[in-house]
C-alpha positions as CSV (number, residue, x, y, z in Angstrom):
1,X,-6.0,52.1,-26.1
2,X,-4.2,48.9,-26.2
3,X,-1.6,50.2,-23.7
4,X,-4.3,51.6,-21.5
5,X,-6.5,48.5,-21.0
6,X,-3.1,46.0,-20.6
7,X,-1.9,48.1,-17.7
8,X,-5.7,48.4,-16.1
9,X,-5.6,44.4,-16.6
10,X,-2.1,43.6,-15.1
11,X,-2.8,45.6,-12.4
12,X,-6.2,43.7,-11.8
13,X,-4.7,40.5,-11.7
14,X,-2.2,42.0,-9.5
15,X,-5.0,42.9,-7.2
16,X,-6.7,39.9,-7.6
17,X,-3.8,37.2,-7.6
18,X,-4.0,36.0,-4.1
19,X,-7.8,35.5,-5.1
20,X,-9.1,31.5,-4.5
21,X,-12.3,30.5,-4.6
22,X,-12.1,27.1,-2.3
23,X,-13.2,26.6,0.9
24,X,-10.9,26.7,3.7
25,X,-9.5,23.1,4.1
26,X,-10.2,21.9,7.8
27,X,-9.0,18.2,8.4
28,X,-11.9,16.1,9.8
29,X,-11.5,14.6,13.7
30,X,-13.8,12.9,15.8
31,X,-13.5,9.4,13.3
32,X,-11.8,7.7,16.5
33,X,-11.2,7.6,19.7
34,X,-8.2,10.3,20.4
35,X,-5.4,6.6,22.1
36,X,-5.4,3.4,21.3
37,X,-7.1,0.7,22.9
38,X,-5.1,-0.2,26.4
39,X,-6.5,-2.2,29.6
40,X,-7.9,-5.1,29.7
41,X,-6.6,-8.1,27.5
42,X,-4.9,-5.0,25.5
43,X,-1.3,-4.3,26.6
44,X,-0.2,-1.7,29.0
45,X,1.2,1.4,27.8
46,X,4.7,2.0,27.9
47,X,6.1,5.4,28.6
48,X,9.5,4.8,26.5
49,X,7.9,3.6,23.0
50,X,9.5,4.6,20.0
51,X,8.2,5.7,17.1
52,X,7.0,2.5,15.2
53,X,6.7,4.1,12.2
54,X,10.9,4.8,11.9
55,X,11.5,1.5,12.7
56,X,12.7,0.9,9.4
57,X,11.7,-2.8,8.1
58,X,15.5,-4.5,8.3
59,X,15.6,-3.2,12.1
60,X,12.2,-5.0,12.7
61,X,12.7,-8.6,10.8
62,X,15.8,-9.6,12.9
63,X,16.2,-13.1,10.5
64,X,19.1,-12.2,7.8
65,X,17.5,-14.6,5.5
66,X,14.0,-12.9,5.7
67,X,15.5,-9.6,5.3
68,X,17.3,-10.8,1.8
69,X,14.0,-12.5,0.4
70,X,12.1,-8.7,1.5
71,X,15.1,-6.9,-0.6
72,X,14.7,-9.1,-3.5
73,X,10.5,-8.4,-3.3
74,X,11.2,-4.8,-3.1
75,X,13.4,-4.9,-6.2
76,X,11.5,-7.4,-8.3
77,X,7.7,-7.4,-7.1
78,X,5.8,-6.4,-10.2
79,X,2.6,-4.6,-8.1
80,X,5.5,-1.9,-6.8
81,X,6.9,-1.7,-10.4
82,X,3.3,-0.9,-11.5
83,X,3.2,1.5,-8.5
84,X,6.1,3.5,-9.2
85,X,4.6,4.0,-12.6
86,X,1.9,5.1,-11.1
87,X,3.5,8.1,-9.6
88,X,5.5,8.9,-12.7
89,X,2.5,9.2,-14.7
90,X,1.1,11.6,-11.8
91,X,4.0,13.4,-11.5
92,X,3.8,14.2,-15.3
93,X,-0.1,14.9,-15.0
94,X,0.6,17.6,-12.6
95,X,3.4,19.1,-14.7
96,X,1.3,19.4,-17.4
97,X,-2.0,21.0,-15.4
98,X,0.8,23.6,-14.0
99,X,1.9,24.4,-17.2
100,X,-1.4,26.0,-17.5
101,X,-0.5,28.6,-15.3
102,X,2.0,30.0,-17.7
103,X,1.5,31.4,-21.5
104,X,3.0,29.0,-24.3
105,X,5.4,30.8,-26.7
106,X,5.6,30.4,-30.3
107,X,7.5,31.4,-32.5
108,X,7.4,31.0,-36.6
109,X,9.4,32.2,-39.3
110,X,9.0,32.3,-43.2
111,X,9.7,33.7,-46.5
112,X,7.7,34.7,-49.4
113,X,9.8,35.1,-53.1
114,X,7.3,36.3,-56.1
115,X,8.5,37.3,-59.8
116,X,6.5,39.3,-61.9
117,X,6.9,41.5,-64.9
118,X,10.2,40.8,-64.8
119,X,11.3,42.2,-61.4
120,X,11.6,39.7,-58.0
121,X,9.8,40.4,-54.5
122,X,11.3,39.1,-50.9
123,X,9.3,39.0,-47.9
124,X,11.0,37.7,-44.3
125,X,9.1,37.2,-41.4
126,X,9.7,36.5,-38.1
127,X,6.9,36.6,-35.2
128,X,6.7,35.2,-31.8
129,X,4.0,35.1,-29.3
130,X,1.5,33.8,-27.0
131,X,-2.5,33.1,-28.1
132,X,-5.7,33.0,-26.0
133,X,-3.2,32.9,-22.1
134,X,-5.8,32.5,-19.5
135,X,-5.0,35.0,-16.5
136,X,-6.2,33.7,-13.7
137,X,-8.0,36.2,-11.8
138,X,-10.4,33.9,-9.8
139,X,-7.6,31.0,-9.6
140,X,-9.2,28.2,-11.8
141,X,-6.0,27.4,-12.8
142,X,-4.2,27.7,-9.4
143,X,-6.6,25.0,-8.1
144,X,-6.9,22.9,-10.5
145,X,-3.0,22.9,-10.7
146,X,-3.0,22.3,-6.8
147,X,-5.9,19.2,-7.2
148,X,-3.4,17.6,-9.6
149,X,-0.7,18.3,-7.2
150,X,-2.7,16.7,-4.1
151,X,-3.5,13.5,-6.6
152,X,0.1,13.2,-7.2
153,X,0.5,13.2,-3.9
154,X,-1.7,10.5,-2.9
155,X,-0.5,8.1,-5.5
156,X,2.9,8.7,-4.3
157,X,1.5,7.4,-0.4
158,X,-0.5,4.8,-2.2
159,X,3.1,3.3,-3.6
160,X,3.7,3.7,0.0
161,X,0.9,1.8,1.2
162,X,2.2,-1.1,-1.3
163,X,5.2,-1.4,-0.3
164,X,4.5,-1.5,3.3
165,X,1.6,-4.4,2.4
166,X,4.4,-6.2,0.2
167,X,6.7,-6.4,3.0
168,X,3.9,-7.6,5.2
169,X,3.2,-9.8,2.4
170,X,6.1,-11.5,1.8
171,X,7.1,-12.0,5.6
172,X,3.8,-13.9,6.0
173,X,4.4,-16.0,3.3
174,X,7.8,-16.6,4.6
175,X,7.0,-17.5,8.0
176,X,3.8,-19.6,6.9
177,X,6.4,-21.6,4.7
178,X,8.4,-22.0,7.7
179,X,5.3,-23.4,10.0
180,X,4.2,-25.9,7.5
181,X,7.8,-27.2,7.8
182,X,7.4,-27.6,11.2
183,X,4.0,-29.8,10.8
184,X,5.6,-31.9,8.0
185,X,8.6,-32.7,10.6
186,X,6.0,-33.5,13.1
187,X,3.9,-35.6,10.7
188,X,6.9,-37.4,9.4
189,X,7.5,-37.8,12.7
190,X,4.3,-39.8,13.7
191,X,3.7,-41.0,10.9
192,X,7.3,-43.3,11.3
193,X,6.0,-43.8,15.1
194,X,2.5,-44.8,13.7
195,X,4.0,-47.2,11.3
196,X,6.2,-48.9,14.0
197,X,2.9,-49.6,16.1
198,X,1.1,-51.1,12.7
199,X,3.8,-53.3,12.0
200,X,4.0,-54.7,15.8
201,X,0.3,-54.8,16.0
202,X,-0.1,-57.1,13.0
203,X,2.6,-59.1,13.9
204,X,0.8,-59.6,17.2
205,X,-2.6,-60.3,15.7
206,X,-1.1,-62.7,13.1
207,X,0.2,-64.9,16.5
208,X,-2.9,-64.3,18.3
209,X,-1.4,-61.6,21.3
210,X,-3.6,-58.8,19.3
211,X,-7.4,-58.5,17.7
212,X,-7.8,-57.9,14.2
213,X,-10.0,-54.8,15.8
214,X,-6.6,-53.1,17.0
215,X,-4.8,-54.1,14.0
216,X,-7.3,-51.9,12.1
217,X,-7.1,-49.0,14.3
218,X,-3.0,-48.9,14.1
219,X,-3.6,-49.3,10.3
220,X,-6.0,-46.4,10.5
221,X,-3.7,-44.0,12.5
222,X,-0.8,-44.6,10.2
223,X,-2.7,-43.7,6.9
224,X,-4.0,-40.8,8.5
225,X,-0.7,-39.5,9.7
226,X,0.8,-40.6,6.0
227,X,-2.1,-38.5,4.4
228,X,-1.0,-35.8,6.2
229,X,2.7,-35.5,5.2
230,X,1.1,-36.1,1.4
231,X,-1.2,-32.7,2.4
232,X,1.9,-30.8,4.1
233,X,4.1,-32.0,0.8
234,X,1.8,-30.1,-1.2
235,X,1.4,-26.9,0.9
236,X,4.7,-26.1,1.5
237,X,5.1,-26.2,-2.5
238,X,2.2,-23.9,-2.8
239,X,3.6,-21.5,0.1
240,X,7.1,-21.5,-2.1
241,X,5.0,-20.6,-5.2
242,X,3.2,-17.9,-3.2
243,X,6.4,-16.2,-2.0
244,X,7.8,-16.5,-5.2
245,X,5.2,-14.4,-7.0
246,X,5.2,-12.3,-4.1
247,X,8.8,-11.9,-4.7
248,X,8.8,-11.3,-8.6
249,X,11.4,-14.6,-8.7
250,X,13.2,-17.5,-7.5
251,X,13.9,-17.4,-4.1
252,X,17.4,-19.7,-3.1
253,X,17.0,-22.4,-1.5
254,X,19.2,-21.0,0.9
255,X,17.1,-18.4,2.3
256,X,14.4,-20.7,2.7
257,X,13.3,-21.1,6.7
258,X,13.5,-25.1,7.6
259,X,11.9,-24.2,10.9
260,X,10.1,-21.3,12.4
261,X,13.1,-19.2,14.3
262,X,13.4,-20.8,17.6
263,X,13.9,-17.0,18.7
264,X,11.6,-15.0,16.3
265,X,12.1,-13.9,13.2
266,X,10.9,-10.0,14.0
267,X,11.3,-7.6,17.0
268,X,9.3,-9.0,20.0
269,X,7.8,-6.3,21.0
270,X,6.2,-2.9,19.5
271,X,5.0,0.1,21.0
272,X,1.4,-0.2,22.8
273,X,-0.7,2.7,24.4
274,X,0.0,5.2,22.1
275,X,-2.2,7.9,20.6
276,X,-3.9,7.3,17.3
277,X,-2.5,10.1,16.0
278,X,-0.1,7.5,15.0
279,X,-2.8,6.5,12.7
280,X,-3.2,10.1,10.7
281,X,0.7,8.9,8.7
282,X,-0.5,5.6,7.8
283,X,-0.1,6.2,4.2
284,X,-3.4,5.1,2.8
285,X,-4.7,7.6,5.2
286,X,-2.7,9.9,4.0
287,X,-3.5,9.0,0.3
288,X,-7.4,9.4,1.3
289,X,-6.7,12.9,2.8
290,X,-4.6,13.9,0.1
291,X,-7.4,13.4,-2.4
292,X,-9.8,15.2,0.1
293,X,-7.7,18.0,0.0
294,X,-7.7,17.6,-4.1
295,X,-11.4,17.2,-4.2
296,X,-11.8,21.1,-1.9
297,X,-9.5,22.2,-4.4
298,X,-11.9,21.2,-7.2
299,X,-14.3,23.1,-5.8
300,X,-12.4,26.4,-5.9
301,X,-11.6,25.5,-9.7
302,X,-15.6,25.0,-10.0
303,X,-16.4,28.2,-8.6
304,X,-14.2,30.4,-10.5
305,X,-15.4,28.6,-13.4
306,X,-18.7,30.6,-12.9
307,X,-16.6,34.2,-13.5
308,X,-15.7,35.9,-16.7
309,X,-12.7,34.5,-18.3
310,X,-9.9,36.9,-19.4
311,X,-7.1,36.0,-22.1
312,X,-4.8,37.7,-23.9
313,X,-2.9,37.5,-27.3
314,X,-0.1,39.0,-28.1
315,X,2.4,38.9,-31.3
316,X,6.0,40.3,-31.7
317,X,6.9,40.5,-35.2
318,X,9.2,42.1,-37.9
319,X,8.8,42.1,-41.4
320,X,11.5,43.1,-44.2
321,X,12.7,42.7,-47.4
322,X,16.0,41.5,-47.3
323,X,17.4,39.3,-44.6
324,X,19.7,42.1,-43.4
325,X,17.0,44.6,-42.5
326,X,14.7,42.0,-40.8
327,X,16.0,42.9,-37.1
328,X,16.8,46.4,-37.8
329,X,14.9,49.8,-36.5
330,X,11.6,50.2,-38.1
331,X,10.9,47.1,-39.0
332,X,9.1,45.6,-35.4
333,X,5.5,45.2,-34.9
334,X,3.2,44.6,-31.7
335,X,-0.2,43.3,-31.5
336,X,-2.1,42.8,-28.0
337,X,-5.2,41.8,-28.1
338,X,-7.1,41.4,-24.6
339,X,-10.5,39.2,-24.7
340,X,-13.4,38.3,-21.9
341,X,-15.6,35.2,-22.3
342,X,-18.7,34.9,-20.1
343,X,-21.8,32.2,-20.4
344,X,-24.8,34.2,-20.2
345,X,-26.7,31.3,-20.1
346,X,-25.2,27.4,-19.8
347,X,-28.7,25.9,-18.8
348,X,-27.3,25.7,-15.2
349,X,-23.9,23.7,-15.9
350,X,-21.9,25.7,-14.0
351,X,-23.8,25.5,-10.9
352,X,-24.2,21.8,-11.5
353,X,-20.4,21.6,-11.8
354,X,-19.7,23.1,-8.2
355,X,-22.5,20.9,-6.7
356,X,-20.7,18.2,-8.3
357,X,-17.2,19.2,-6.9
358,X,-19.0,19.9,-3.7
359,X,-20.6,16.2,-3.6
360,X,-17.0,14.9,-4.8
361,X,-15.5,16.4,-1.4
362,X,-18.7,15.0,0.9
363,X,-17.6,11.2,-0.3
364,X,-14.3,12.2,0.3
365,X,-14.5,13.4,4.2
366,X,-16.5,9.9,4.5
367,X,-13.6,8.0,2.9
368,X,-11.0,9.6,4.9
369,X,-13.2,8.5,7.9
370,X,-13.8,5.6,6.8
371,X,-10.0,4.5,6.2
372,X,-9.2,6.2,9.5
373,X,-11.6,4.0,11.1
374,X,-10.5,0.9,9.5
375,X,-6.7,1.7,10.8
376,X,-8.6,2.2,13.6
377,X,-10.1,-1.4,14.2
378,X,-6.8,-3.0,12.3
379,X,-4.5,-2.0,14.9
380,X,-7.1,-2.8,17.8
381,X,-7.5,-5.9,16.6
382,X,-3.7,-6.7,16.5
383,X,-3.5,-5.3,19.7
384,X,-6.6,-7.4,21.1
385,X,-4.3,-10.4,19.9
386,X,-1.1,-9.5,21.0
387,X,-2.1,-8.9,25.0
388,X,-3.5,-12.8,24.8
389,X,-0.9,-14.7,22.2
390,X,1.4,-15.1,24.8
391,X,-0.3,-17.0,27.1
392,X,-1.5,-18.8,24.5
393,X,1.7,-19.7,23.6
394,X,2.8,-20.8,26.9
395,X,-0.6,-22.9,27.5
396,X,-0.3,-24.6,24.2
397,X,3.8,-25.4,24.8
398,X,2.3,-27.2,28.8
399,X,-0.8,-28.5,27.1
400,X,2.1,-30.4,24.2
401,X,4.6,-31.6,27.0
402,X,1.6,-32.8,28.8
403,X,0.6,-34.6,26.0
404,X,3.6,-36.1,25.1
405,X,4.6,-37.3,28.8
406,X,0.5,-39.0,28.4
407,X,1.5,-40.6,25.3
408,X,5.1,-41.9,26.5
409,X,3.1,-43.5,29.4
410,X,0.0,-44.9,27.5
411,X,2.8,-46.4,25.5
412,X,4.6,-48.2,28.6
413,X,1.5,-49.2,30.2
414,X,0.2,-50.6,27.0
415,X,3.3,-53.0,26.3
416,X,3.6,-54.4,29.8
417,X,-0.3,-55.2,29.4
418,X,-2.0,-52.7,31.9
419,X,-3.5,-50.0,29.7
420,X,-5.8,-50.9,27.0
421,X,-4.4,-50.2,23.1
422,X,-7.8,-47.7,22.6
423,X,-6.1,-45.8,25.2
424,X,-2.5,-45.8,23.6
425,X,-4.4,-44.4,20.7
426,X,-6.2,-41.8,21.9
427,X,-3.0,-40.6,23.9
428,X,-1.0,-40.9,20.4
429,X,-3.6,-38.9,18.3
430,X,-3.8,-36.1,21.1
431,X,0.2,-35.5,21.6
432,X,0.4,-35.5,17.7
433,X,-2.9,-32.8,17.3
434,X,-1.2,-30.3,20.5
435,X,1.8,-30.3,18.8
436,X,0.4,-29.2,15.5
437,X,-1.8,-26.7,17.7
438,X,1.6,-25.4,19.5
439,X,3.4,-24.9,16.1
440,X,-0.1,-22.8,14.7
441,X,0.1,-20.4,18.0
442,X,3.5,-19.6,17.7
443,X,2.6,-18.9,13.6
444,X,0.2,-16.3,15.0
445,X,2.5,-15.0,17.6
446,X,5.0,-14.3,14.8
447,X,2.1,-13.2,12.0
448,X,0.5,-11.0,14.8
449,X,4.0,-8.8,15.2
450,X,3.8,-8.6,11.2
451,X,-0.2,-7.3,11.2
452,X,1.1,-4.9,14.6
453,X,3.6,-3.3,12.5
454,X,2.2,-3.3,9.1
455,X,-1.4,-1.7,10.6
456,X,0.7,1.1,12.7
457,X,2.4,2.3,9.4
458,X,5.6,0.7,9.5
459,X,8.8,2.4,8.4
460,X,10.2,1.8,5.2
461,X,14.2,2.4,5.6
């Protein structure tokens, strides 16, 4: 009988392997316009645009120096470390869910010695087997080994997504180091003109060629400019500190910027125009459609969960008196014993539990929209910014020489006594305010390549 209802089973589950219980997976469209944004302010489309995302991060950030203090993030940045953990500990949830799939095999030996009335008694035993293996007829199993698999493979994209944001991280913090350098030579810079001016002013006022009212203002202007190396002292500590945790340690002097790169410090240009496809191997999209695709899964596992479940246990034995009979003929034994468990009645919890799996997957569609749709306005934004930042760049750069050739002439026309000292001021205070305004544009110009490239799905080579 045994025989009989094994082979009826196996051939079942034959029958019914290829069985799976979860819908159809069908990735959502529609979230966003099918290209990019392009006319207008946005940039023109250009025909010969590489792929941004294999433009592996050392072919982008063009500065050797950056590119060393990136390496050293990537090696020593505890958020990645705690990411690739991450997807070791997924990996080895997976492993175990697919295990499973498959029976576990036992095996136990032992021996029994009695003495009585004088005479001895040796038993040996030896069985293996597999207890209570699930065959999965409705694939429960199968898809709730393939919703592990699909988590696994969304923390793996989310240690993507990290390091992609890392390298974005630390090239911001690098290059906003290297702007506040720039203000603190410009402040030191005034600050040394604006003491020059106090110092003439008061000896002017002390023989009576200048009012006590300008000696005041030349005072003022001075302490303002001095405040402002004191402020630019401490930032460009702080931005050091904030590339240093960024970086996991001590970044050399060495490969510290002095300057923002007079040339750049990343590729100056990235593709524009393209489609959004682009978008779909960002990898937290990916990581939000992997668990979609882990959460339809968990529905199949649900709905199989409502089926009868078939196991089966089966023993191999042999049994024998003396260690030299124990494998011999005659001495073997079988046992298979098939079982079916069914709820009759579960007060509803297995239809709850698809509904549940079913209302899992309905926030995940909306999450992958969502995420798809914040790419979306990420990369429009950038874009919005890059068609502009160049002509903001070059207005800021004539609205600075402008300024400076003002304050060269207030200056002349001040000393021979034909323009008033309010007006040398004024001039002073406005070249010094452009050229901090020109050094914050060209910050943005670099930062905005960063954000371009980061929000397209940058490579990582």
């Amino acid at each position: 009988m045994n025989r009989w209802f094994l082979g009826a089973l196996l051939a079942a589950s034959s029958m019914l392997a290829g069985c799976d219980l979860a819908p159809k997976y069908v990735q959502p469209a529609g979230a966003v316009p099918a290209t990019l944004p392009q006319g207008g302010i946005y940039p023109s489309a250009a025909s010969d645009a590489p792929d941004v995302t294999k433009i592996g991060w050392r072919d982008f950030f063009i500065d050797d120096r950056l590119r060393q203090v990136i390496a050293n993030g990537l090696d020593n940045n505890r958020d990645l470390r705690v990411a690739a953990a991450n997807v070791l500990a997924a990996r080895a949830q997976y492993r175990v869910q697919r295990s499973e799939q498959l029976p576990t095999i036992n095996a136990t030996a032992s021996a029994d010695f009695e003495h009585s009335d004088g005479k001895s008694f040796k038993t040996y035993t030896v069985d293996a087997g597999f207890s209570a293996f699930e065959i999965d007829l409705f694939g429960r199993l199968k898809n709730l080994s393939k919703a592990q698999l699909e988590q696994y493979f969304a923390t793996e994209e989310a240690q993507r997504s990290t390091r992609i944001s890392l390298i974005a991280e630390i090239a911001n913090a690098w290059l906003t180091l290297a702007a506040d350098q720039d203000q603190l030579q410009i402040s030191k810079a005034t600050m040394e003109s604006n003491l020059q001016t106090r110092d003439l002013t008061q000896a002017q006022f002390r023989i009576g060629t200048a009012s006590e009212l300008e000696a005041r203002q030349a005072d003022t202007q001075y302490q303002q400019a001095r405040n402002d190396v004191a402020v630019l002292e401490t930032r460009i500590a702080q931005d050091r500190n904030a590339l240093e945790l960024l970086v996991g340690a001590p970044v050399p002097t060495e490969l510290l910027p002095a300057t923002l790169p007079a040339t750049g410090a990343t590729l100056s240009e990235l593709p524009a125009g393209v489609s959004s496809d682009v978008l779909l191997r960002r990898p937290d999209v990916l990581r939000a459609e992997h668990l979609l695709i882990s959460h339809n899964a968990n529905i199949g596992a649900a709905r199989a969960a409502m089926f009868p479940t078939i196991s089966l246990t089966g023993i191999l034995g042999t049994v024998s008196g003396g260690l030299s009979g124990l494998f011999t003929g005659g001495s073997f034994a079988r046992t298979i014993e098939p079982a079916v468990s069914y709820d009759i009645f579960n007060a509803g919890r297995s239809r709850a539990n698809v509904n549940l799996a079913e209302a899992n997957k309905a926030a995940a569609v909306a999450t992958y929209e969502k995420t798809i749709q914040t790419a979306f306005r990420e990369v429009a934004d950038a874009l919005a910014q890059r068609g502009t930042i160049n002509e903001q760049v070059s207005a800021q750069t004539e609205g600075a020489n402008s300024a400076a050739v003002a304050a060269r002439l207030s200056d002349a026309r001040y000393r021979v006594g034909v323009g008033s000292f309010l007006d040398y001021l004024v001039n002073q205070r406005t070249a010094y305010t452009t050229q901090q305004a020109l050094v914050t544009t060209r910050l943005n110009r670099e930062l905005n390549l960063v954000e371009l490239y980061r929000a397209l799905g940058g490579g990582l080579s």
